[in-house]
N, C-alpha and C positions, 0 to 999 in steps of 0.2 A: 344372695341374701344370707346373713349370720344366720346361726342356730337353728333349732331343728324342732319341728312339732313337736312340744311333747305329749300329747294323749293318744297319738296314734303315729307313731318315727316313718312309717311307709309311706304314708299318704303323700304324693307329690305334688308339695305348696305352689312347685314354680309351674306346675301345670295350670291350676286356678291362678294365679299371678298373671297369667296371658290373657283370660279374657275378664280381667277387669275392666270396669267401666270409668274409675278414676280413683285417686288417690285425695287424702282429703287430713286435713291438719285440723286437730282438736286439742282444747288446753284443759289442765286438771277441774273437773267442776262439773264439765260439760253433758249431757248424753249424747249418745252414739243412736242410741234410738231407745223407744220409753213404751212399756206395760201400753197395750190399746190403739197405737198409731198401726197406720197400715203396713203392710209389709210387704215388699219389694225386691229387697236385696238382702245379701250376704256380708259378711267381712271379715276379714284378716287383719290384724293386728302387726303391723310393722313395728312399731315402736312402743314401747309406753303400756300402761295396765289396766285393763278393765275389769270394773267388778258386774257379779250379774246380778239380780236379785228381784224377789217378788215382794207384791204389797200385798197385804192379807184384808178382808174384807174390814178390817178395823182401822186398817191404816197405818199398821207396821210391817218394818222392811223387814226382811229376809234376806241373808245375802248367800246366794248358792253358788257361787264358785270367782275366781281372780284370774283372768284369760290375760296372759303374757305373748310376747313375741312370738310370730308365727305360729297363732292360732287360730280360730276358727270362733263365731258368735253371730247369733239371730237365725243359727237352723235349723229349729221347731218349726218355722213357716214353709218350707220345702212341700211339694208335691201337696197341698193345700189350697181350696176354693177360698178367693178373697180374704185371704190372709192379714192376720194381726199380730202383732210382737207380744207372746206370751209372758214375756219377761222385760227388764231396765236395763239398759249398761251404759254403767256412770265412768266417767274417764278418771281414774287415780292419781292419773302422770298425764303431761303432753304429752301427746304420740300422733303417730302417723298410720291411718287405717286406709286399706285396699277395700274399693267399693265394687262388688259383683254381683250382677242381677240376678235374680233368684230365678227365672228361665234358662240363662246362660247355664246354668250351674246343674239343672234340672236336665239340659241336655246334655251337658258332659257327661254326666251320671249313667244316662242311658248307652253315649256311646263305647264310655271305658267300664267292660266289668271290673275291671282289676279295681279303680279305681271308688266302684260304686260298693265293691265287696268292701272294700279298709274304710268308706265311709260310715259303713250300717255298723262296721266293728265298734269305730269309734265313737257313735252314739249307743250302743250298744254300752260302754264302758262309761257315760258319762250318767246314765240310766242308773247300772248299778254300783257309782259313786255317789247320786242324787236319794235312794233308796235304801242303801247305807247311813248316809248323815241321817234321814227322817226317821230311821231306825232308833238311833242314840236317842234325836228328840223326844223321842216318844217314850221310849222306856226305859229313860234313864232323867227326863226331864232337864229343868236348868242346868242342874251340874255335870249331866253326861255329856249337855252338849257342849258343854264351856269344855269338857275335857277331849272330847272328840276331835273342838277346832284345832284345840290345843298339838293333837298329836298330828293333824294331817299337815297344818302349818309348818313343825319339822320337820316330816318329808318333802313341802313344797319348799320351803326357804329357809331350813336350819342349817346351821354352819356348827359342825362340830367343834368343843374349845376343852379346856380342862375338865371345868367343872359343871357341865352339861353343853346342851344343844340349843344357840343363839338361833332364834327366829328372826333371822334378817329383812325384817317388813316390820314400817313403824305404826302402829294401830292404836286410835283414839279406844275408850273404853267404848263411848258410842259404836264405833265402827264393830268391836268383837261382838258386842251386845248385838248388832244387824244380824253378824253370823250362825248365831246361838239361836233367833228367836224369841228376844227377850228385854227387859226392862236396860237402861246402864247403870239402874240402882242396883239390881241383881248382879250384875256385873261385878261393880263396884263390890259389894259384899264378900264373891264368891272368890276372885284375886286376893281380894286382905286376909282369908282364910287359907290359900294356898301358899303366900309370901310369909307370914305366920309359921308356916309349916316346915318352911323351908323347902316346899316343890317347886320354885319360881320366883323369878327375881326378876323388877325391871327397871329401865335405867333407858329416859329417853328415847320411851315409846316401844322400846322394843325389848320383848320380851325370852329369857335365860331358862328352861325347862332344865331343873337340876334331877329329878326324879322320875324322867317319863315312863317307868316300870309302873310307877303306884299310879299313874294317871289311865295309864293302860289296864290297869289290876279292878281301878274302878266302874269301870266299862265296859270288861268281858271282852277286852280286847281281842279277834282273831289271827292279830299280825297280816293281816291281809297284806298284797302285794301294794308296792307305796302308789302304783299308777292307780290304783283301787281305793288310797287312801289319801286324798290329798286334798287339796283345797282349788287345784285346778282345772 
């Protein structure tokens, strides 16, 4: 199988790949599993992007991370009485998910420490990326957080170019707005005051960070390491 976890590169995918329970073809649109249904199983991302995200007692989304190829999603329910999907994941792209029962998975666990040790690491790491972002939210409100998504999105999918750092993901204002926490009017506002600025440029969805020092500078940036800072 191409490519290689990345929020935790040890953990070995093709060992969980064996005892799946089946494979399953989902198109852009779709969920994977949804906030309150029950919870049973695991999955792997073979192909294609999912986003995760919470609804807040009001009824806006939340979008707390973009799980790509050969990752991992729905494992808050692990080692848990009558478990429930704490979280959403909406499909981005067709893709093709590996389905693993959350017993199966529970006994690997047990049997391989090696295995159980890179697991706790990797929640461990997804914790304090979830606790980071709610950081920004918080103390730095709308515009830290617009600027926060901003800088982890070039570590997940910037493409360095001349004159900055292409975020190669195409995002409705809606969609950034999920990330953030926030209105797409807000949004909408907080972009025409950056592109104004000349820290950002877009062009068909997809968004050119020409400045990410002042984005960084607003924020109290700590340069955290990029697996720390990212969007995945």
């Amino acid at each position: 199988m191409p490519g290689t976890l990345k929020p935790t590169k040890s953990i070995e995918i093709k060992e969980l790949l064996h005892i799946a329970d089946r494979t399953i073809q989902l198109e852009k649109g779709q969920y994977l599993f949804q906030e309150g249904q029950n919870a049973g199983e695991m999955f792997l991302i073979l192909s294609g992007k999912v986003q995760i995200s919470k609804l807040s007692p009001e009824g806006r989304e939340l979008s707390l991370r973009i799980c790509s190829e050969n990752e991992i999603c729905g494992e808050l329910t692990l080692f848990t009485q009558s478990p429930k999907y704490l979280l959403s994941a909406l499909m981005l792209e067709d893709g093709e998910i590996a389905v693993v029962k959350k017993e199966m998975i529970e006994k690997k666990l047990f049997q391989d420490s090696a295995l159980a040790f890179e697991f706790i690491k990797w929640l461990s790491d997804h914790l304090r990326k979830t606790q980071m972002k709610f950081r920004d939210l918080i103390l730095y409100g709308k515009k830290g957080a617009l600027y926060s998504t901003l800088i982890r999105m070039t570590n997940s999918y910037g493409v360095n170019r001349n004159d900055g750092i292409l975020i190669n993901l195409p995002l409705t204002n809606q969609e950034l707005a999920n990330f953030c926490g926030t209105t797409r009017e807000s949004i909408n506002h907080l972009l025409k005051e950056l592109k104004e600025e000349g820290i950002i440029s877009i062009e068909k969805k997809k968004i050119t960070v020409h400045d990410l020092p002042f984005l960084k500078q607003q924020i109290g940036c700590e340069n955290c390491p990029a697996i720390f800072c990212s969007i995945e």
